[in-house]
DRENTORKOL-3810 file (N, C-alpha, C; in nm, 4 decimals):
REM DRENTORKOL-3810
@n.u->1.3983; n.v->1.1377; n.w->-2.2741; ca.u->1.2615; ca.v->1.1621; ca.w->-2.3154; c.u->1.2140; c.v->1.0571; c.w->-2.4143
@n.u->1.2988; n.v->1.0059; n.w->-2.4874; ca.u->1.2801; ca.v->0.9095; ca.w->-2.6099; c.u->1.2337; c.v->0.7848; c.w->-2.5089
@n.u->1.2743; n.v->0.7669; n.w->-2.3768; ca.u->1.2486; ca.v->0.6402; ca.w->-2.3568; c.u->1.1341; c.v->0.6297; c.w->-2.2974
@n.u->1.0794; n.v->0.7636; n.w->-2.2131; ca.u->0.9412; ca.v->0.7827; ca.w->-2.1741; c.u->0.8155; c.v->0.7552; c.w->-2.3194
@n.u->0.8874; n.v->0.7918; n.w->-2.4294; ca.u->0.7428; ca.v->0.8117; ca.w->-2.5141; c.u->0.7669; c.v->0.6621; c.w->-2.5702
@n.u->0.8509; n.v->0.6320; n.w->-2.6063; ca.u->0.8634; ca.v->0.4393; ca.w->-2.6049; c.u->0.7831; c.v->0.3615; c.w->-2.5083
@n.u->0.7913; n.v->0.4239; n.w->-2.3514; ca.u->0.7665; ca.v->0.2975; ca.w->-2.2874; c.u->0.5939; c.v->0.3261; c.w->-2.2582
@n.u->0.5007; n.v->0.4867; n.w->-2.3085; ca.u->0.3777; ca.v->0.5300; ca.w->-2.3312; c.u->0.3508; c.v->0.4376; c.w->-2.4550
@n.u->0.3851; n.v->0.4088; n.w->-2.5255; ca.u->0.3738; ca.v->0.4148; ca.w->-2.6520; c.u->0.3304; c.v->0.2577; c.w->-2.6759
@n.u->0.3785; n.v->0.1888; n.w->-2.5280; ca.u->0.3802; ca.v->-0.0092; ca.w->-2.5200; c.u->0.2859; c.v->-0.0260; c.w->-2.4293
@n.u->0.2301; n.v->0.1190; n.w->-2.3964; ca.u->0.0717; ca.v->0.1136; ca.w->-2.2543; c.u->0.1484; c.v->0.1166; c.w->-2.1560
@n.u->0.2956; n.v->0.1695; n.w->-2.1193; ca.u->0.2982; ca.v->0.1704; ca.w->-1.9600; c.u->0.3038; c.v->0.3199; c.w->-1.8973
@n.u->0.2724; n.v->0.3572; n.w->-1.7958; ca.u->0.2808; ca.v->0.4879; ca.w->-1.7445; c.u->0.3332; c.v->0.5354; c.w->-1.6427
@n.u->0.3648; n.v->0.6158; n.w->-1.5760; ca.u->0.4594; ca.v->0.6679; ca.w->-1.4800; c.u->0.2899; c.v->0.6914; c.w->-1.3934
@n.u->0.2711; n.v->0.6229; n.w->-1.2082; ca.u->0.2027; ca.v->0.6735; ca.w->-1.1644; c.u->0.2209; c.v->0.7717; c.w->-1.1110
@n.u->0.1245; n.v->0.8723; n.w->-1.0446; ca.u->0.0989; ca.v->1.0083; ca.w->-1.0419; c.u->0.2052; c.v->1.0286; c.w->-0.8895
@n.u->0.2400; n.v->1.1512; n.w->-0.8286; ca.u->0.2800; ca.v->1.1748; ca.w->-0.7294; c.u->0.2030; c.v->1.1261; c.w->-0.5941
@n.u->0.1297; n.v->1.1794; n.w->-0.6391; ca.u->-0.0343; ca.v->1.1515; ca.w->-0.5273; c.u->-0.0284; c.v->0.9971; c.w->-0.5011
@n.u->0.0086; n.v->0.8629; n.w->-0.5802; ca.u->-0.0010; ca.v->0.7815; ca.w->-0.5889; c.u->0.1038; c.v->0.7086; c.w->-0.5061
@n.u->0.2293; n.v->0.7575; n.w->-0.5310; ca.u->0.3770; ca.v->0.7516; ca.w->-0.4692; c.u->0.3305; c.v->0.7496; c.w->-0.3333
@n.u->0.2738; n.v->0.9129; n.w->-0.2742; ca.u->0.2699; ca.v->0.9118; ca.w->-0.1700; c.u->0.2185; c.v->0.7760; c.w->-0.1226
@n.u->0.0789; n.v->0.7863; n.w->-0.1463; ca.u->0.0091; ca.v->0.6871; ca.w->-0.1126; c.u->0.0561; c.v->0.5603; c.w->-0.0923
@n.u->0.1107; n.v->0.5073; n.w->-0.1623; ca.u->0.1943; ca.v->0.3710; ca.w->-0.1713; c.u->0.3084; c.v->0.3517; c.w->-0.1008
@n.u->0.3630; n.v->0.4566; n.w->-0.0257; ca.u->0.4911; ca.v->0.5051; ca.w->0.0742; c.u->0.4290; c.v->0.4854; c.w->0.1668
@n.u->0.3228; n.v->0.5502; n.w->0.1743; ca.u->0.2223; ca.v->0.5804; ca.w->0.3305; c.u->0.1779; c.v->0.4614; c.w->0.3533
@n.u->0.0786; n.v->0.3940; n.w->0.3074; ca.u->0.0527; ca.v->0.2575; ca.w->0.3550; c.u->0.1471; c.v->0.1830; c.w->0.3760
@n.u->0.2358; n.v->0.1476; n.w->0.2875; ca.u->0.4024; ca.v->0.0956; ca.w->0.3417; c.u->0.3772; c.v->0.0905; c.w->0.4598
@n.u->0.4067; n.v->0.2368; n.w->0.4793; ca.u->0.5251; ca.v->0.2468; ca.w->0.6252; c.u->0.3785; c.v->0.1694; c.w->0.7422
@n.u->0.2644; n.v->0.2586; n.w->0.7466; ca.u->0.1675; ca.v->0.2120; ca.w->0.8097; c.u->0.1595; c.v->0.0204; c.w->0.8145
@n.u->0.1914; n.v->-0.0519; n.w->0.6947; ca.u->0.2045; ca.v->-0.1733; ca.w->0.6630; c.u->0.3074; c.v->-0.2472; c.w->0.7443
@n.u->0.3886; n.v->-0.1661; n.w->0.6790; ca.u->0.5185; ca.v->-0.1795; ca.w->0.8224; c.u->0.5423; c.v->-0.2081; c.w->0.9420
@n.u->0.4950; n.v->-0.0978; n.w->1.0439; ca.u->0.4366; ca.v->-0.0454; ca.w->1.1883; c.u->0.3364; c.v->-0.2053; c.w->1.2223
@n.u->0.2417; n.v->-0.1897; n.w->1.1352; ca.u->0.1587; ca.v->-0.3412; ca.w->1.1717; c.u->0.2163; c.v->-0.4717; c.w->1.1714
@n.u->0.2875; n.v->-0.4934; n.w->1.0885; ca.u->0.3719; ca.v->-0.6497; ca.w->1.1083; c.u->0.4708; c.v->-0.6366; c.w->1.1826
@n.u->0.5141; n.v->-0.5065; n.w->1.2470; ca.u->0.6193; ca.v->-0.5498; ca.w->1.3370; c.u->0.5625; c.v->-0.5492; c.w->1.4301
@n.u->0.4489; n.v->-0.4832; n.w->1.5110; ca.u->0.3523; ca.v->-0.5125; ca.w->1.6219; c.u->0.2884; c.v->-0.6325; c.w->1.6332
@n.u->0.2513; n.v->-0.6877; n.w->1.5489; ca.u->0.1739; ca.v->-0.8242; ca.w->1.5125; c.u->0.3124; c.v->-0.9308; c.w->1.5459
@n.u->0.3699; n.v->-0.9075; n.w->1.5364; ca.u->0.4728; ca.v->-0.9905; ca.w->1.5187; c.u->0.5891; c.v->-1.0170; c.w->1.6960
@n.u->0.5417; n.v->-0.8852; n.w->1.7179; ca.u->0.5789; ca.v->-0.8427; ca.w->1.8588; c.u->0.4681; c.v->-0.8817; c.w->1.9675
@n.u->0.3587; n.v->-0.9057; n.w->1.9188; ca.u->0.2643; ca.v->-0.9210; ca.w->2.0681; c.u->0.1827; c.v->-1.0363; c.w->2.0020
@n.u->0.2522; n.v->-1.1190; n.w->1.8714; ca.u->0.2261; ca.v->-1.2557; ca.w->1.8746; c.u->0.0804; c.v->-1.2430; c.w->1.8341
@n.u->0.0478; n.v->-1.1999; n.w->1.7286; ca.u->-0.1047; ca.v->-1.1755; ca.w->1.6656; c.u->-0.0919; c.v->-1.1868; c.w->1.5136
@n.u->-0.1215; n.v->-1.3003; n.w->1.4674; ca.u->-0.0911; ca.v->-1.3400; ca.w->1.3565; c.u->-0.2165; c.v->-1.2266; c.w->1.2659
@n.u->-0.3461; n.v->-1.1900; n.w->1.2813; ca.u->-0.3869; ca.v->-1.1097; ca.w->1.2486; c.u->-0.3249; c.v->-0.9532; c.w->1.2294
@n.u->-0.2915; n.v->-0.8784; n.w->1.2672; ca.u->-0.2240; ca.v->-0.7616; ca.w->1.2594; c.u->-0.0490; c.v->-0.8276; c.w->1.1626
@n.u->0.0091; n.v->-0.9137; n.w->1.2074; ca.u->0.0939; ca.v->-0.9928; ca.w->1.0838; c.u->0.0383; c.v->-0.9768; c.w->0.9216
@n.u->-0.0705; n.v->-1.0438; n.w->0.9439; ca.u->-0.1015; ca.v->-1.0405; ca.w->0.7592; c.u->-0.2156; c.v->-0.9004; c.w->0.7593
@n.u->-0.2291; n.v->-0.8412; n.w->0.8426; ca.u->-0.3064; ca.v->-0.6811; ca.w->0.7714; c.u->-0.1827; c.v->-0.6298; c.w->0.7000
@n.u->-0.0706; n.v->-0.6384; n.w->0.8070; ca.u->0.0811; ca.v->-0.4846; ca.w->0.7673; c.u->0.0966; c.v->-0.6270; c.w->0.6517
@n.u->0.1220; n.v->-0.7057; n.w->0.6444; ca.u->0.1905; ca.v->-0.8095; ca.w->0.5420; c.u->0.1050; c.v->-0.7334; c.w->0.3886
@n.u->-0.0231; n.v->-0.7030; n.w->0.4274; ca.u->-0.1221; ca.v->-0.6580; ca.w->0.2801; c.u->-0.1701; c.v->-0.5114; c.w->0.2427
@n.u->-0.1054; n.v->-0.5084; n.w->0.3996; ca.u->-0.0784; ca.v->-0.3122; ca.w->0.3547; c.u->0.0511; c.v->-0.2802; c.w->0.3092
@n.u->0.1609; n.v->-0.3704; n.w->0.2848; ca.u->0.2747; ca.v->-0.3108; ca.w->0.2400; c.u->0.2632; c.v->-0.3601; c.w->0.0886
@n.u->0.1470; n.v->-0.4173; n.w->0.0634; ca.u->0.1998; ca.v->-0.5084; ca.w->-0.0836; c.u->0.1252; c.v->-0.4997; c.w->-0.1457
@n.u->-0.0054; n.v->-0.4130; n.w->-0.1234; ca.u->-0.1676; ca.v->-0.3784; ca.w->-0.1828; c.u->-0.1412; c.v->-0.2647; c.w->-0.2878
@n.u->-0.0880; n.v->-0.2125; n.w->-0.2711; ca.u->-0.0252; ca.v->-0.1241; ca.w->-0.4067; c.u->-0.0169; c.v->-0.1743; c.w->-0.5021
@n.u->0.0615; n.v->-0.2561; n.w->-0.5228; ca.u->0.1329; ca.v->-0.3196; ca.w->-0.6343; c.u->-0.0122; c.v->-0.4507; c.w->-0.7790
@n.u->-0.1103; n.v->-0.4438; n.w->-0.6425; ca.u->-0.2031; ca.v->-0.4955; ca.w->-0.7430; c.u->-0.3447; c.v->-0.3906; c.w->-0.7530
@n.u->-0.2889; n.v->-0.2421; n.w->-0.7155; ca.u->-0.3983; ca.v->-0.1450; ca.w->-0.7719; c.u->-0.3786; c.v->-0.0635; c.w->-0.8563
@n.u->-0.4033; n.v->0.0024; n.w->-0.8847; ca.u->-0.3565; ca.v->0.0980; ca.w->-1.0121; c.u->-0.4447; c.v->0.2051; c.w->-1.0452
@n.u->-0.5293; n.v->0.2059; n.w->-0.9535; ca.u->-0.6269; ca.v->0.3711; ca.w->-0.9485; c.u->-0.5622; c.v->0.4101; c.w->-0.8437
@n.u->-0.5733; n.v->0.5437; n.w->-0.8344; ca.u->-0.5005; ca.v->0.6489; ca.w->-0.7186; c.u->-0.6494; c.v->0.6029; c.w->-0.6083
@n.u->-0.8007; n.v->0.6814; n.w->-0.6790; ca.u->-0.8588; ca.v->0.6138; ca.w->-0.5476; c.u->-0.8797; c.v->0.4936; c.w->-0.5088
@n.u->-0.8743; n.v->0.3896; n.w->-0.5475; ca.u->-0.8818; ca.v->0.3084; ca.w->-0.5016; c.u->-0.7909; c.v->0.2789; c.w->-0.4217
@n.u->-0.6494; n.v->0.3016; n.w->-0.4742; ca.u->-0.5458; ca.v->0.2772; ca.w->-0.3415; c.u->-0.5617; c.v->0.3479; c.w->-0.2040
@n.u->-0.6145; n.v->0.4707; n.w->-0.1854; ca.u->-0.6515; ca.v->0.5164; ca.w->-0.1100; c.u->-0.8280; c.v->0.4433; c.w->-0.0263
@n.u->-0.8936; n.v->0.4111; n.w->-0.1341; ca.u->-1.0315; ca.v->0.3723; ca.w->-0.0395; c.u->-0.9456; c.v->0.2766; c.w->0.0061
@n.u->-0.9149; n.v->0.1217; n.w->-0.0394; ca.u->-0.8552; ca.v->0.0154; ca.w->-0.0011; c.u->-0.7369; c.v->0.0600; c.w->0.1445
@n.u->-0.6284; n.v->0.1499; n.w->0.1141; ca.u->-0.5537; ca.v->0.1591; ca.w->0.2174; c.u->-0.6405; c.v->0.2228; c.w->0.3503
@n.u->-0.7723; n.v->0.3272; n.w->0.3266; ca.u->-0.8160; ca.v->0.3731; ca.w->0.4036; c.u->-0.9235; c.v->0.2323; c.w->0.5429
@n.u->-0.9769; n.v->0.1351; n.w->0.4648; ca.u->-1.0336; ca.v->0.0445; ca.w->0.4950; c.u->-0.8635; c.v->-0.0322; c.w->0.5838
@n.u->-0.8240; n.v->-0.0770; n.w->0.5277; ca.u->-0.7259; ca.v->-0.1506; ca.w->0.5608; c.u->-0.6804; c.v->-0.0782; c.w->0.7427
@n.u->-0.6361; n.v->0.0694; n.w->0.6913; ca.u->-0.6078; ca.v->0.1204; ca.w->0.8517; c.u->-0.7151; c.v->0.0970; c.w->0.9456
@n.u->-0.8450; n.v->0.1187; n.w->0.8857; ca.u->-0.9549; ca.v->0.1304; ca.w->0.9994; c.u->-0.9335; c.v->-0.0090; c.w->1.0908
@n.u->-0.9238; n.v->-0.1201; n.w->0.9630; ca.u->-0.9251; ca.v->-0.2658; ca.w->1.0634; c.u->-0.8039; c.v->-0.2247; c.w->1.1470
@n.u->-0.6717; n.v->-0.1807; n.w->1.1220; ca.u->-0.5435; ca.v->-0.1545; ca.w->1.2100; c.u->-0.6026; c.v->-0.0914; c.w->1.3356
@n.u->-0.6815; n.v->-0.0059; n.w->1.3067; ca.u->-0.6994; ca.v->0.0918; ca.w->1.4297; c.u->-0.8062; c.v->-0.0217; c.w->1.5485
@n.u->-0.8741; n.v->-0.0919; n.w->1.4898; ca.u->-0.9590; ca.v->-0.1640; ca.w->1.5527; c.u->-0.9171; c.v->-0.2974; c.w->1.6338
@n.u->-0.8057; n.v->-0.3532; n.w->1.5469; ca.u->-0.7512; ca.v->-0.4864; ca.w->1.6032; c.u->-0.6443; c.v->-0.4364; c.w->1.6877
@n.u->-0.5684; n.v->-0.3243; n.w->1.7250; ca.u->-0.4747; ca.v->-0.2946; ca.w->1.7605; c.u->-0.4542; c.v->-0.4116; c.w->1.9019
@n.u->-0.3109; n.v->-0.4153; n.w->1.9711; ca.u->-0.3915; ca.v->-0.5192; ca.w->2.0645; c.u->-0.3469; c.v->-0.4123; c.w->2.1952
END
């Protein structure tokens, strides 16, 4: 517990569950796309899953990771080949 209120205490925070998910879920969805892209030779669907597995890591609102991942699938669903 001492090291949780230390590492609050330097501005860093544990994100929320809701957030986890979220950042799992696009993953895997991130995932699924660069290996298809990569399989039917579509360098587009390559760098969507390439920025859906790694778009987390430069958001840090719960919704926003969600609007952003939600946008992100729509293009998936659209470019599919």
């Amino acid at each position: 517990m001492e090291t949780i209120a230390l590492a609050e205490s330097l501005g860093f925070s544990l994100p929320s569950p809701l957030y986890l998910l979220g950042a799992v879920l696009f993953g895997l969805i991130g995932l699924a796309a660069f290996r298809l892209g990569r399989r039917h030779s579509v360098p587009r669907l390559k760098w969507l899953g390439f920025v859906l597995m790694f778009y987390p890591y430069a958001v840090a609102q719960t919704w926003a990771l969600y609007l952003v991942g939600a946008a992100l699938c729509l293009c998936f669903w659209l470019w599919r080949p």
